[in-house]
Structures are given as structure tokens and as C-alpha cells.
C-alpha positions in Angstrom: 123.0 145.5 84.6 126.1 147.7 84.9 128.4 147.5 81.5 131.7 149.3 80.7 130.6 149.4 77.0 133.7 151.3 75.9 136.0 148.4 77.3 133.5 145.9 76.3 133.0 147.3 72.8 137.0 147.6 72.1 137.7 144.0 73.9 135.3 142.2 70.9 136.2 144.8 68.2 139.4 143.4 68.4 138.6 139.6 68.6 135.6 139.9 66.1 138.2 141.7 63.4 140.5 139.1 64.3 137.9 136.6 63.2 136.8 138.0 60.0 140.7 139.3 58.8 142.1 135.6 59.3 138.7 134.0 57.9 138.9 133.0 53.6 136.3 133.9 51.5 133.0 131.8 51.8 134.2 130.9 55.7 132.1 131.5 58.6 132.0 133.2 61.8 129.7 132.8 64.6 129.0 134.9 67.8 126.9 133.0 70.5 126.2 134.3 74.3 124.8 133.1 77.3 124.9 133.6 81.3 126.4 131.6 82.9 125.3 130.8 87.1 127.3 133.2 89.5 128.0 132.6 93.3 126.9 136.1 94.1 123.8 137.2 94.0 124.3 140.7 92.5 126.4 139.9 89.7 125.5 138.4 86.1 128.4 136.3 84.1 128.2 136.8 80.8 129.7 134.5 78.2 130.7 135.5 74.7 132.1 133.1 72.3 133.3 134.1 68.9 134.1 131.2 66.8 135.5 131.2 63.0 136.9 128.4 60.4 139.6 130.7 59.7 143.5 129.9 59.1 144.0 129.2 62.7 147.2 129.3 65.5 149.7 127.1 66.4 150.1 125.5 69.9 153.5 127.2 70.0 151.9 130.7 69.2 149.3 130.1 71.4 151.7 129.8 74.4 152.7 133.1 73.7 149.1 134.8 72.0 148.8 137.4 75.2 152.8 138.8 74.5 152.8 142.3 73.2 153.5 142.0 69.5 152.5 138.5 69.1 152.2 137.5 65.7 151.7 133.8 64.2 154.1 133.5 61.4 152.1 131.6 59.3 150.1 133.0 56.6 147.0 133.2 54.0 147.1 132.7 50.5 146.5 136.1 50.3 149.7 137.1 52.6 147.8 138.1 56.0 149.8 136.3 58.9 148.1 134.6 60.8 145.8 135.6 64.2 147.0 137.4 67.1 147.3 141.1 66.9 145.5 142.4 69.5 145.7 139.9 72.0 147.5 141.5 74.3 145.3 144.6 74.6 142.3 142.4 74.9 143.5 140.0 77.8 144.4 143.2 79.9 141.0 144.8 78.9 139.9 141.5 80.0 141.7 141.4 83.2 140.9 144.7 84.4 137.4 143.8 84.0 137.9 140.9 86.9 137.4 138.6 83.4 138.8 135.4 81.9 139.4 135.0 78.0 140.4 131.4 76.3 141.3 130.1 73.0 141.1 126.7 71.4 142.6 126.9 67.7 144.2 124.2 65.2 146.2 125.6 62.2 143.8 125.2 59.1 140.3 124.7 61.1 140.0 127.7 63.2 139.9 129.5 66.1 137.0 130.0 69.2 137.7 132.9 71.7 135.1 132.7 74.9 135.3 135.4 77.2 133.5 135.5 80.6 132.9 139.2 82.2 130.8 139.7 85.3 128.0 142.4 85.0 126.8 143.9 88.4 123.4 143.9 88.5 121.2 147.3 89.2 117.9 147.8 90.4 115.2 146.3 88.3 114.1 149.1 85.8 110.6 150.6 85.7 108.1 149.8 83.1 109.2 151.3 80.1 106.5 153.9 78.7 106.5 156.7 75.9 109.8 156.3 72.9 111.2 153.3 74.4 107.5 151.4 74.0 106.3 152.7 71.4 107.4 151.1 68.1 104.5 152.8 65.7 105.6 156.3 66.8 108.1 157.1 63.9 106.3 154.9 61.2 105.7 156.7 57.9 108.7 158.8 58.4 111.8 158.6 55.8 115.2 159.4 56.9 118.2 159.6 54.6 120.9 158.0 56.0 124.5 159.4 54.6 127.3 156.2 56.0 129.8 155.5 54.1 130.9 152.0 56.1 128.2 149.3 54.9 128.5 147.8 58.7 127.5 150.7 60.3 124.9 151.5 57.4 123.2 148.3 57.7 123.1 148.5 61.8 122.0 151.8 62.2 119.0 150.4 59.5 117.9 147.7 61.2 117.7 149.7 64.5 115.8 152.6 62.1 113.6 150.4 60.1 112.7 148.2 63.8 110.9 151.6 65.0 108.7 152.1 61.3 111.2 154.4 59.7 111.8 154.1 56.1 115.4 154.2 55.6 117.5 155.2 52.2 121.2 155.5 51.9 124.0 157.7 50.9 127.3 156.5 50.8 129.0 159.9 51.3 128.2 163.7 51.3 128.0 164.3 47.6 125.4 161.2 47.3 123.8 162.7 50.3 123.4 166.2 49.0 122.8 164.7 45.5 119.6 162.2 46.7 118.2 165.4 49.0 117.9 167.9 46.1 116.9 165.5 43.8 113.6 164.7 46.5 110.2 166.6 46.2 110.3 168.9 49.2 109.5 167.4 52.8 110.5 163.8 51.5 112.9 163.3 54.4 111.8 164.0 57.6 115.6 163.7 59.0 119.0 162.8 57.6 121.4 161.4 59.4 124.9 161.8 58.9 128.9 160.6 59.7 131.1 163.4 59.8 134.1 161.2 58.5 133.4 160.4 55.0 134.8 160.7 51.8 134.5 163.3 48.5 132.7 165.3 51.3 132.6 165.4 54.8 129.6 165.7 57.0 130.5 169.3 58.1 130.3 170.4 54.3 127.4 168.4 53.4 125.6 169.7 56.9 124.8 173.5 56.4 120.9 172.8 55.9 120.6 169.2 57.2 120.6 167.2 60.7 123.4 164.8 61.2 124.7 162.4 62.7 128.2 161.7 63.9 131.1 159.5 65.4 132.6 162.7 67.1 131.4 163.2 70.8 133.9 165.7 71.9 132.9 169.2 72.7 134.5 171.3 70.1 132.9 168.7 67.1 129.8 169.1 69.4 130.2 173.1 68.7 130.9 172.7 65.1 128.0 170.6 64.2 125.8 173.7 65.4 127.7 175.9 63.4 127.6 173.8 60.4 123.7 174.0 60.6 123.5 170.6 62.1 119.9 170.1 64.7 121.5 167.6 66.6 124.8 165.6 67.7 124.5 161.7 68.6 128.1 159.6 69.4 129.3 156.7 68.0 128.9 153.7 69.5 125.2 154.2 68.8 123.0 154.3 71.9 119.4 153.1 70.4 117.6 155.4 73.2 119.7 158.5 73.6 118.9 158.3 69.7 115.5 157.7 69.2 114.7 160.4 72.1 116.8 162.9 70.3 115.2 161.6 66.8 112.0 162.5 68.7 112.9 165.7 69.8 113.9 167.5 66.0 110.8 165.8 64.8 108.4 167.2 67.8 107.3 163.2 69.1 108.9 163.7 72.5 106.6 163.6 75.2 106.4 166.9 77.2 
């Protein structure tokens, strides 16, 4: 299946920070998916619904949600007014992907935003062999993970810990430098590290470590080398272009 993730990724950034900004304390939100039957025989709808018991819109807002600069003028306790920002952006994101997006939202119960995006199918991939299969190949190795934004921390983790890595956390470059000098020598096997932290960024902390970052463009591409870094990997993570470059510095990939 074919995916603009870049488009895809910003259309439920927006809707999913929506979600969780308009949501109180001890509320909920909920992200469901499903495919839904398509006419043509190439193409794959896919269904997203994000759902949240948050503060809610108004019927009169929601008449106008997709203006640019949209904004519910009710509020939280806390002062945040209420859903909308983004909406714009999103429903031409949505649009331009040949899309639909619709809300159903009652001030003081919540909001549910389902968008339906059609995928064009490719040709059915071939049996996956070597790092893509093999989920034993990186266990007993340790990686020191230096995120400062628990999200990403505890995603790239999961993905991590999934292929038998064991996976400890620094929350910035100090903390990273700190936890690697304080290790008996060869404790980590790799450390993977955001250039955009704070007390230290990645490009100081990185003279004598392997990193990580958000950065893809050439010139941060060239300065991770010169900063001593072994490898450069972009933000949104892709699990495979990371685990086969993971495999690489370590000397698993498959000649």
C-alpha cells in the first residue's frame, strides 16, 4: 500500500493534539481504524477515528471549524479555548489527499473526528527474510537512549525492546554523557540520540557516540559525521530503515 506519511502524519498530528489539549485531566481519548470496502479494486480506504470526552464544539463553530483561524470561544477551567486550531490545514491536507474528514461534537461531552483516505495498493511484497524476520537478532544488546520528549522515548522503546534490545533512558545530553561514563566499558552496544535537546544538545554530547536524530537535511546529515556520530536516522521513525542501519554499526547486516 502507497502512503503519503508526511501528509498523513501532520493531518493526525494536528487532530490527535487537538484531542489531548481540549481533553481535562483523567479524560480519555481513543484512536480506532478500520478499512472500509472500496469500488476499485486497487485502492484500500482507510478509516481513522479519533474520539475524546473533551470540552467539546458548538453547532455554530462547527459550521465554520474548516475557516482559517477558527477558534471556539468557549473555554477550560484552565483558560485553553476550546477545539479548532488546525482545522483548516487538516481538511485541505485532507482534500488534497482525494479524502473526507467529519466531526460529531456536543459542548461538555466531546468531540469524534473520522477521516477516510484511500491508499493505492502495490504489488504484494515478498516474503520478508533477514532484519525484518528476525526478532532474536539484537537480543542481549543494551542501547542508551538519550530523548528528552517521553512520547517519543516511550515509542522508539517499544519498537527497541519488540526486537530484544534492552533499552535505558537519558532525558538530555548531560544525563546521556553522565549514565555512559558512569557504565563499565562495552555496556552499551549503541546510543541513540535527538539532536534537539536541552542543557546539551546531541551535537555536543555526540563526539564519541552514535546518534540519533530528527534532522534529515544534508548539512545536519554532514555535521553528525563531524560530531563523531556512526549514523544518521530521520524523524518520523521508519522501524526498518532503523533497524537495518542499527544492524549495520553493530556488524548483524547480512552481506
Amino acid at each position: 500500500m502507497y502512503m503519503d506519511t508526511t501528509h498523513y502524519s501532520q493531518i493526525f498530528l494536528n487532530i490527535v493534539s487537538n484531542a489531548i489539549k481540549y481533553t481535562p485531566h483523567r479524560g480519555a481519548v481513543s484512536i480506532s481504524f478500520r478499512e472500509l470496502p472500496e469500488a476499485a479494486p486497487d485502492i484500500c480506504m482507510l478509516e481513522t477515528t479519533v474520539k475524546d470526552n473533551g470540552i467539546g464544539m458548538s453547532d455554530e463553530f462547527l459550521s465554520h471549524a474548516y475557516e482559517s483561524f477558527a477558534r471556539e470561544r468557549t473555554s477550560t477551567a484552565s483558560g485553553i479555548q476550546g477545539t479548532g486550531l488546525g482545522l483548516a490545514i487538516v481538511k485541505n491536507l485532507v482534500d488534497l489527499m482525494k479524502g473526507t474528514i467529519s466531526i460529531e461534537s456536543r459542548q461538555g461531552q466531546g468531540t469524534a473526528v473520522t477521516v477516510r483516505i484511500p491508499h493505492r495498493l502495490g504489488e504484494n511484497p515478498a516474503e520478508e527474510t533477514g532484519i525484518e524476520s528476525d526478532f532474536t537478532l539484537f537480543e542481549g544488546n543494551r542501547i542508551l537512549l538519550a530523548e528528552d520528549i517521553d512520547i517519543n522515548a516511550v515509542i522508539a522503546t517499544k519498537l527497541l525492546s519488540g526486537r530484544g534490545f534492552s533499552v535505558e533512558r537519558a532525558k538530555d545530553g548531560v544525563e546521556c554523557i553522565d549514565m555512559l561514563l558512569k557504565a563499565k566499558e562495552g555496556y552499551y552496544d549503541l546510543i541513540l540520540m535527538d539532536i534537539q535537546m536541552p542543557n546539551m544538545d546531541g551535537y555536543k554530547a555526540a563526539q564519541s557516540i552514535r546518534a540519533l536524530t530528527a534532522n534529515a537535511f544534508k548539512e545536519d546529515c554532514d555535521r553528525a559525521a563531524e560530531a563523531g556520530m556512526n549514523g544518521h536516522i530521520a524523524k518520523p521513525l521508519d522501524p526498518v530503515k532503523m533497524f537495518h542501519s542499527i544492524a549495520e554499526i553493530l556488524g548483524k547486516a547480512q552481506p
